[in-house]
Z-matrix of the N, CA and C atoms (Angstrom, degrees):
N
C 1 1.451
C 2 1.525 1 110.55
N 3 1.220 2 103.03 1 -42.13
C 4 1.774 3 102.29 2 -164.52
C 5 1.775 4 103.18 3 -79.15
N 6 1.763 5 106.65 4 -17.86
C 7 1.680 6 110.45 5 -170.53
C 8 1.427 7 99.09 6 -69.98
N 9 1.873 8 120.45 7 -20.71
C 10 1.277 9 121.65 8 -171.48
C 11 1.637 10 117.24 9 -81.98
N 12 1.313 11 83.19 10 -39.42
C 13 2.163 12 91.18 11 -172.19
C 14 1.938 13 101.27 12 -80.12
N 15 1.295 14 125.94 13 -30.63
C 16 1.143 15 99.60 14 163.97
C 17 1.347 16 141.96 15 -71.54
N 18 1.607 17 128.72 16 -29.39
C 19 1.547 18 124.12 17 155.04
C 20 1.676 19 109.88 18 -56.07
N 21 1.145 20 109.27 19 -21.25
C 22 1.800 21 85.96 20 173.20
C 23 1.327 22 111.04 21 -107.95
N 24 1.106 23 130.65 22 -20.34
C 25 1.910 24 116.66 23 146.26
C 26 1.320 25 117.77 24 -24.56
N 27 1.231 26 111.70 25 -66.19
C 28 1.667 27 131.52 26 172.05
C 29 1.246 28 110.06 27 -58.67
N 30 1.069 29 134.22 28 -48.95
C 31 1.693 30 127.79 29 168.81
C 32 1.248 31 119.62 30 -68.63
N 33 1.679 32 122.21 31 -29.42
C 34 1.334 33 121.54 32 155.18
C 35 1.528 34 120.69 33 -62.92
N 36 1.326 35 110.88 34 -25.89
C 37 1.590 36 110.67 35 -178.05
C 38 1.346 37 125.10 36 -93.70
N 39 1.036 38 112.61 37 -5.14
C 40 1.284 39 137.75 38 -173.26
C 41 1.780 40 124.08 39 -94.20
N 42 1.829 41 87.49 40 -44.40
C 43 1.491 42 107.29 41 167.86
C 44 1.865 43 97.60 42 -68.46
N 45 1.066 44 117.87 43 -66.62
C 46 1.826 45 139.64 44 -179.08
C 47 1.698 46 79.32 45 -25.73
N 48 1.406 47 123.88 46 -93.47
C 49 1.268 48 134.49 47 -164.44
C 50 1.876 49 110.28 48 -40.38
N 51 1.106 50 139.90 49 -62.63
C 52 1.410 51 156.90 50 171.87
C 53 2.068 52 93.63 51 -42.20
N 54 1.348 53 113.73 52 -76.89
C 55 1.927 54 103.83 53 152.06
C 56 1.062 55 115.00 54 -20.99
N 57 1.234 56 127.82 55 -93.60
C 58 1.393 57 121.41 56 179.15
C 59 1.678 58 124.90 57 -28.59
N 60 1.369 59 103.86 58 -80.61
C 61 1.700 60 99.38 59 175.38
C 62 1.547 61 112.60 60 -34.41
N 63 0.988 62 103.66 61 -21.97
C 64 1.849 63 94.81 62 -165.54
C 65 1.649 64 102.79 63 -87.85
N 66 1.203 65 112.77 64 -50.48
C 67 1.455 66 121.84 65 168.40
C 68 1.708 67 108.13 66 -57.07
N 69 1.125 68 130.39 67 -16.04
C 70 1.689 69 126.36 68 -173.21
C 71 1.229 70 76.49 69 -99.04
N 72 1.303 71 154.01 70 -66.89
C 73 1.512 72 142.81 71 -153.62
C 74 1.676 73 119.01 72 -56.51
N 75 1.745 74 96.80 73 -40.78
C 76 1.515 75 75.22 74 -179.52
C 77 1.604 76 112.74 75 -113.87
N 78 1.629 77 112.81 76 26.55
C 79 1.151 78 106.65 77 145.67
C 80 1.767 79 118.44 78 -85.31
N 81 1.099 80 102.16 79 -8.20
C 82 1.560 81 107.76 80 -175.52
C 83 2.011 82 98.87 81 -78.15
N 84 0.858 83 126.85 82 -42.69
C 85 1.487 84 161.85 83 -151.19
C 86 1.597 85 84.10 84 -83.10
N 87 1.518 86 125.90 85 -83.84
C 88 1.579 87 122.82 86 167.39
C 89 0.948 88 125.28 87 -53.41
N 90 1.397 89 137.47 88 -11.57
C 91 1.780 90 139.61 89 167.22
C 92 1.665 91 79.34 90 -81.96
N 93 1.417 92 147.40 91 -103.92
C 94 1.124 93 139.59 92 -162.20
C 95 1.343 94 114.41 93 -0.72
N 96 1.429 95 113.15 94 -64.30
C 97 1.331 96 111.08 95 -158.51
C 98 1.592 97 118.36 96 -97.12
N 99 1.380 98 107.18 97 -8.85
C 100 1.734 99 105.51 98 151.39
C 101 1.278 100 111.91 99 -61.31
N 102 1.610 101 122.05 100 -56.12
C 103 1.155 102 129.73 101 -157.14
C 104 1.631 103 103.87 102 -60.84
N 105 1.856 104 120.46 103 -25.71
C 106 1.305 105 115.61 104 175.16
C 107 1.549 106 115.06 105 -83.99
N 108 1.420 107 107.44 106 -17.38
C 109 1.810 108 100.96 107 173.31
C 110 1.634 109 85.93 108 -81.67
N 111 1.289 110 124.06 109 -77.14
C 112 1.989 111 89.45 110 -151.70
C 113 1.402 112 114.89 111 -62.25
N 114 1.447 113 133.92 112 20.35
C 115 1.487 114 129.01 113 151.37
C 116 1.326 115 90.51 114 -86.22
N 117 1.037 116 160.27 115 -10.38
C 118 1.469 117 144.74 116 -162.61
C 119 1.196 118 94.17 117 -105.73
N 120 1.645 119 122.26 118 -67.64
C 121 1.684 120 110.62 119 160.09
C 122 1.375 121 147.20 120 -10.72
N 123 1.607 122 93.26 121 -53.35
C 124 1.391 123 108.39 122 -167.76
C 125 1.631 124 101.00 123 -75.90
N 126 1.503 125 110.82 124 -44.97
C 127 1.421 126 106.14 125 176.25
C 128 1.413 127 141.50 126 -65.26
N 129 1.540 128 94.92 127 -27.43
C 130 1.506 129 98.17 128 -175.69
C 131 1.848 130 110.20 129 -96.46
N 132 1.544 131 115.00 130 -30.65
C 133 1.542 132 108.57 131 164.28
C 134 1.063 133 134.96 132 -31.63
N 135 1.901 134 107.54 133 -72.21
C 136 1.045 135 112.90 134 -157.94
C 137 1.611 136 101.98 135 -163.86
N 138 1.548 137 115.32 136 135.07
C 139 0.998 138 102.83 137 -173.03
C 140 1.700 139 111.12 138 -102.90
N 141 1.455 140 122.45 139 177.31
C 142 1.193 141 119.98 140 -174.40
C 143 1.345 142 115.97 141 -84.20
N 144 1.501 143 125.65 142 7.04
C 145 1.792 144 127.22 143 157.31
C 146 1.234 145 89.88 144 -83.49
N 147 1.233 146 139.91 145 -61.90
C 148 1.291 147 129.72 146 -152.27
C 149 1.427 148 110.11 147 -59.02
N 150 1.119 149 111.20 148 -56.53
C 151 1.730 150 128.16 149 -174.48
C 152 1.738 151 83.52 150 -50.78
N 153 0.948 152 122.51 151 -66.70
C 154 1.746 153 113.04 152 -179.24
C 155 0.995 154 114.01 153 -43.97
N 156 1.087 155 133.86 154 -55.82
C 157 1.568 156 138.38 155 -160.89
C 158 1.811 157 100.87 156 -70.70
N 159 1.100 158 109.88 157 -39.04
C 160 1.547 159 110.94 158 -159.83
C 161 2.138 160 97.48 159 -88.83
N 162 1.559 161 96.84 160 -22.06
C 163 1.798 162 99.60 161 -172.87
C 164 1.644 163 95.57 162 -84.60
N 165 1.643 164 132.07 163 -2.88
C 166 0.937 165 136.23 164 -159.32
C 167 1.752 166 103.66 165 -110.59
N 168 1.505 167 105.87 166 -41.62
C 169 1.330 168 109.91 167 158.62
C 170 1.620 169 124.51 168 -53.31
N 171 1.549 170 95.61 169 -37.84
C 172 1.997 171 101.39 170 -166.89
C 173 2.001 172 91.86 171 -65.51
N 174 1.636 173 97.35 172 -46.42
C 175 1.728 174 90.99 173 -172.17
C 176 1.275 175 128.38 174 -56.55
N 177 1.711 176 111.61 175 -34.68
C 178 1.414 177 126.48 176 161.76
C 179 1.521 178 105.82 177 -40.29
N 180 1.284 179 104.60 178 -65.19
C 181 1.399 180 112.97 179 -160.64
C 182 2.224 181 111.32 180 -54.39
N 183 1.319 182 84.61 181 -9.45
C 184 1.644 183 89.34 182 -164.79
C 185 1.273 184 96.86 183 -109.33
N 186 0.980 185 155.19 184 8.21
C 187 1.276 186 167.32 185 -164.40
C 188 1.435 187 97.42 186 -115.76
N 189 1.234 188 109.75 187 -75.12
C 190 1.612 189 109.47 188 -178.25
C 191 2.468 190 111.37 189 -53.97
N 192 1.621 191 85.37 190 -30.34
C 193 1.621 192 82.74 191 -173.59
C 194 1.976 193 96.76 192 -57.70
N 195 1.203 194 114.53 193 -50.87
C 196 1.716 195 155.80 194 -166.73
C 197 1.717 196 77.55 195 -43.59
N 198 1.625 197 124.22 196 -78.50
C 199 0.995 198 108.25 197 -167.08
C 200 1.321 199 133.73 198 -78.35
N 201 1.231 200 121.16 199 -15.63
C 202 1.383 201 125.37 200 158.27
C 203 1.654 202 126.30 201 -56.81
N 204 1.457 203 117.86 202 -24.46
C 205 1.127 204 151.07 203 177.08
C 206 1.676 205 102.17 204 -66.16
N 207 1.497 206 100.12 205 -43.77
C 208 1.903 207 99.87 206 -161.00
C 209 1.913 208 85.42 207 -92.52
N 210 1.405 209 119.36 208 -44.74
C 211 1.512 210 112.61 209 179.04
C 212 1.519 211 116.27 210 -44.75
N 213 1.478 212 111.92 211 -34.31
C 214 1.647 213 108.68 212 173.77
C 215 1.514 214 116.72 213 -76.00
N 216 1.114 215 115.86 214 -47.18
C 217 1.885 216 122.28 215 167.76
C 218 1.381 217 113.02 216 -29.44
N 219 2.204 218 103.95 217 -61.21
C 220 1.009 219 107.89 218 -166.43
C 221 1.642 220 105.09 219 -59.03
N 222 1.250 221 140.94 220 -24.41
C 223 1.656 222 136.56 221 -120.77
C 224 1.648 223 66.29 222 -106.82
């Protein structure tokens, strides 16, 4: 009895293990290739002067809204 249940422990664990690796590979395989679209994203959108330059315009722009805002309070 027991010569029977140990080759299929091992063939159950073995199959279990061989599942696994295969499932870790091609989640490894889809993390790769997200991780190369948002490097591809990141590069070809927009770059990080621009994103400055343009997040530097929005603050300008709010500053001036900000003080026109306090000139009416004050009046």
């Amino acid at each position: 009895m027991l010569e029977a249940i140990v080759p299929i422990g091992v063939a159950v664990a073995t199959g279990f293990s061989i599942l696994i690796t295969r499932i870790h590979s091609r989640v490894h395989e889809l993390d790769r290739r997200v991780d190369g679209v948002e490097l591809r994203v990141a590069e070809d959108y927009i770059s990080k002067s621009e994103f400055s330059t343009a997040l530097e315009r929005v603050e300008g722009h709010m500053v001036r809204i900000e003080n026109k805002l306090d000139r009416i309070i004050i009046k």
